[in-house]
N, C-alpha and C positions, 0 to 999 in steps of 0.2 A: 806891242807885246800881248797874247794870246795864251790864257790856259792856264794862269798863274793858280786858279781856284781848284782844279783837276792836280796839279802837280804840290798843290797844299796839303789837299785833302790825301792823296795818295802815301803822301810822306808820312803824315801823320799814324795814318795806319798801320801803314812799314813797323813805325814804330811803338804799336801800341797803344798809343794814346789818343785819350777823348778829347774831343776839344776843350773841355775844361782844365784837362792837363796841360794842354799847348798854351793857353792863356795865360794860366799861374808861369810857363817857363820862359814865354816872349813878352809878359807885360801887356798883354792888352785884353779889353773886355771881348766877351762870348759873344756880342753882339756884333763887332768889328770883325770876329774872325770870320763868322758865319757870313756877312759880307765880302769878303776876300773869298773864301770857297766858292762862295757861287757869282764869282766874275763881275757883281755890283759892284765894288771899290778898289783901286789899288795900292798895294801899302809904301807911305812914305819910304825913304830910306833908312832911317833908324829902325822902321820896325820891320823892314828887310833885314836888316843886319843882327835884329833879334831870331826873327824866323830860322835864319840861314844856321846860327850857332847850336840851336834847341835845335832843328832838324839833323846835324851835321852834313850839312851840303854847304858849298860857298853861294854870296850872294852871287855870283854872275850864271850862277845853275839858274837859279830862282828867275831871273832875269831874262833867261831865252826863251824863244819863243818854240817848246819842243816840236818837232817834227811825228813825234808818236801821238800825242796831243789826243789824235780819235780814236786809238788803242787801248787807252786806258781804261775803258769801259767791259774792255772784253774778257768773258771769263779765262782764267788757263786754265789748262786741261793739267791735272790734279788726279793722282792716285790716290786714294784717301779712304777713307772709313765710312760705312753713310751714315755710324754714331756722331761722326767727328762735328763740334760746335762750331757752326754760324763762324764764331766772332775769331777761332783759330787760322780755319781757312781761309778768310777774309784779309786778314794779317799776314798773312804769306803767300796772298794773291796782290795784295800792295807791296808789300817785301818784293817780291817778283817783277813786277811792273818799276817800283825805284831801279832796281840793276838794269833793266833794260833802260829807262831814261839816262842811266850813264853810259851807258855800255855807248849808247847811240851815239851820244854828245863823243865819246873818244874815239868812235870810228867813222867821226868828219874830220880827224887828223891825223888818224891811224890806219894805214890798209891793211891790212890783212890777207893773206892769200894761202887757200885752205890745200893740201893737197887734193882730197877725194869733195864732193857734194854731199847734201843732203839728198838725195829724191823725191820727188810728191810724184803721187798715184792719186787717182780719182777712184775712192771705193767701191763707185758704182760698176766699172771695169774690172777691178784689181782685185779679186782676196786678199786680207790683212796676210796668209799665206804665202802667198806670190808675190808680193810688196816685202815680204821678208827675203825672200830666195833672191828678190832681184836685187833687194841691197847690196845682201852677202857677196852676189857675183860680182857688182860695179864697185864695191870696198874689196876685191880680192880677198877675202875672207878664205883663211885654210879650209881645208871639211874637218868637222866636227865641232869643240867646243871654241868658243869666242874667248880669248884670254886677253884680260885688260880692257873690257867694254869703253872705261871711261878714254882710255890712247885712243880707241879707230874713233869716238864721239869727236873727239878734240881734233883730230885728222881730218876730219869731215867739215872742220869750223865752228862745234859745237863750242857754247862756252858753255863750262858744267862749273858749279860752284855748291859747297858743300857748306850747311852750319845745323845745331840742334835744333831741331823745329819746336820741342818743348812736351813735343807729346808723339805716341807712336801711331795714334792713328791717321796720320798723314805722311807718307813715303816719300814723293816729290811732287815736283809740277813744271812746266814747261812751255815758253809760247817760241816766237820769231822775232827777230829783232833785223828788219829788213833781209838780208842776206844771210842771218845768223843766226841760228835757235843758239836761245838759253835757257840751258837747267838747272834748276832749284832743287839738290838733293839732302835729305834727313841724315845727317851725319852719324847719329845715334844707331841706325838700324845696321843690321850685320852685314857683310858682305855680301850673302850669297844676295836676301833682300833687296842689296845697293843695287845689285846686277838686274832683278829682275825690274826693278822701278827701272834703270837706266834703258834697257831696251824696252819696255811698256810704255815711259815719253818720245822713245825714238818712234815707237809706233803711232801717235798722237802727232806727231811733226809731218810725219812720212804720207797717213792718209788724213790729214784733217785739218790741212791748212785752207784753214775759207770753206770747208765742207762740211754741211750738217750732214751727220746720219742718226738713224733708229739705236744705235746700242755700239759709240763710239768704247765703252769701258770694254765691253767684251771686245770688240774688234782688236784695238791695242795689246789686250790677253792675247789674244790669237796672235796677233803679228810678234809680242816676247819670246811666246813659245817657238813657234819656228824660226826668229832669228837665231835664240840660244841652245835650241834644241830641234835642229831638224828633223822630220820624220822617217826620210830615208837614211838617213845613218841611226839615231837613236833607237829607232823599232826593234831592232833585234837584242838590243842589250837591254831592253827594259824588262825584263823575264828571266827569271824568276822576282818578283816585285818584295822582296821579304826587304825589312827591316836595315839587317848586314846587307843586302846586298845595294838599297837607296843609299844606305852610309858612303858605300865605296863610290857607289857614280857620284854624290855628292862632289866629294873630290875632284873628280875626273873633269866633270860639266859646271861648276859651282856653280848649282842652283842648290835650290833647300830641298830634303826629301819629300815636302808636300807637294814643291811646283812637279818634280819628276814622278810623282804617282799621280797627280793628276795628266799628265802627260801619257802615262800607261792609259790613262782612262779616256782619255779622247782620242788615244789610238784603237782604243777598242782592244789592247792588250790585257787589262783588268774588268772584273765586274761588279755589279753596283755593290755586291752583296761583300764582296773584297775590298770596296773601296770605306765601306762601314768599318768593318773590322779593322783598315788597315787605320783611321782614324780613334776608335775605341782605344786601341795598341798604345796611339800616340799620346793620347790623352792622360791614360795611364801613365806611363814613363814622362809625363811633365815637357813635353818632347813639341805639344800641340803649339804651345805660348814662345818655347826654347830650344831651337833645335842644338844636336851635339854639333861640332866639328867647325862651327862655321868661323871659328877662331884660326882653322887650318889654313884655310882660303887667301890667296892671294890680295893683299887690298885694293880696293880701285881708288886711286889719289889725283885729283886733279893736277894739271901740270901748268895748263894751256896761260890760266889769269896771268900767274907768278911769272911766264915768260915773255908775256906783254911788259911786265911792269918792269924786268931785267934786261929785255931789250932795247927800254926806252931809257934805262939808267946807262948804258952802254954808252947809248949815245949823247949822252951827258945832263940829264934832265933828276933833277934833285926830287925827293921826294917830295914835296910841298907842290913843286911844276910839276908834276903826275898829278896829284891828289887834287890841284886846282885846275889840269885838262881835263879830268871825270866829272867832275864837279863835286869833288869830296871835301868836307872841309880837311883841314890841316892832321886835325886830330881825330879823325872819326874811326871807332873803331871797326867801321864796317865796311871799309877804304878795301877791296883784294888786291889793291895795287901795293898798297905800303907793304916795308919790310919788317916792321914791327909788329902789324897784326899776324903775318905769316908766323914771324916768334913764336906771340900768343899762342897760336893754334896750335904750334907742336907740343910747346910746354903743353 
């Protein structure tokens, strides 16, 4: 057994906690754990069986020898604030990494079979532009606006999962999980928001699996914008750029009226000197932090987890036999498989 100290330390993260909190909740000295993290000792069974309860994972999680193992190190690509603290992102780049550690363990006895792919493009070839247009074509995408981003994600074999990150300056994040990207999206943020984080990680998947570039944040912008708003159809209706008239495409496109005036602006439809005022405007009217309307917006609701977990109840596997295939413990309320955290959530 291999990795036991990566998938310790990982967990722990996930959930917040220093190793001094992990001590006081499994009973053992800072000295032992810091041993177990870095692969010098491994823990009896008892204090397996402690780890496993404080972590909420079962001990046969803790026990395999994960196949992601060399993954865990690697950053995800994260929308995010560049205020945003060290120790938030860090937490919900562990957060991230836990789901893919289950996710993986449940699809060695789960297939899955996506209708549409994911695509990867080599940047070096592709504009984040043309990486959009060729999704659109190979997902049969209508022309014009994308409605239901999270359906075509989930169609595609995305697994998307939503919860409050705790703070706004982090939107989502997103890695691979073999055949499968999954997304970490901020429940808290508005719709239009949800959409544009949801296609800015599709673009982070599409050009940037194993590929370093110079300015992967901008590219990913680039590839949102003409997924959700392509240039040959949006160009013409971006003019007259007034206030009422971003409210109405609002609607039409859900995006927010800053992503579609900056969309004017990279069309070369606005100028620098309108792109000033058009923010002065927003500022004023409280509009900059709060857009109106975005309550109007269609929600984007994941679907895809809830119908793994429904399909495997079908075929007669209790929730406990779920939650201990993922490697969830019994009770964990972080389980997307169970039918009680689902409750939770609508409550």
């Amino acid at each position: 057994m291999t990795g036991i100290g990566d998938v310790l330390e990982t967990l722990r993260r996930a959930r917040g906690l220093t190793q001094a909190d992990l001590c006081v909740q499994a009973d053992v000295t800072q000295a032992a754990l810091s041993r177990y993290e870095n692969d010098q000792r491994m823990p009896d069974d008892d204090v397996l069986e402690r780890f496993a309860k404080a972590l909420g994972v079962s001990r046969r999680f803790l026990l395999r020898d994960h196949a992601v193992r060399g993954a865990l190190a690697v950053d995800a690509h994260m929308r995010r604030q560049r205020t945003t603290k060290a120790s938030a992102w860090r937490r919900l780049e562990a957060k991230l990494n836990t789901y893919r550690l289950h996710l993986s363990v449940l699809f060695e006895e789960v297939s899955m079979r996506a209708e549409q792919t994911v695509p990867t493009f080599d940047p070096i070839d592709t504009t984040p532009s043309q990486a959009a247009l060729m999704v659109r074509a190979q997902w049969r995408l209508p022309i014009g606006p994308v409605r239901q981003v999270t359906r075509w994600l989930e169609s595609a074999g995305c697994i998307v999962l939503e919860e409050d990150f705790g703070t706004s300056r982090i939107d989502g994040l997103s890695q691979w999980i073999g055949d499968h990207p999954v997304l970490l999206i901020n429940s808290a943020a508005p719709v239009d928001r949800k959409r544009l984080t949801l296609a800015h990680e599709l673009g982070h998947l599409v050009l940037h699996n194993g590929v370093a570039t110079e300015d992967p944040e901008r590219e990913a912008n680039e590839f949102a914008a003409e997924f959700l708003m392509p240039a040959h159809v949006i160009k013409p209706d971006l003019l007259p750029a007034t206030l009422g008239r971003l409210r109405d495409l609002k609607r039409v496109w859900g995006v927010s009226m800053q992503a579609l005036f900056e969309r004017a602006y990279t069309l070369e439809r606005v100028s620098t000197a309108e792109r000033t005022s058009f923010y002065k405007a927003m500022n004023a009217r409280g509009w900059k932090t709060s857009e109106p309307d975005s309550e109007h917006l269609a929600p984007e609701t994941p679907q895809l987890v809830a119908a793994i977990g429904e399909a495997l109840r079908a075929k007669g596997l209790t929730d406990h036999e779920i939650a201990d295939l993922a490697g969830f413990a019994e009770d964990c309320p972080d389980n997307p498989f169970s039918q009680a955290t689902r409750r939770l959530q609508v409550v």
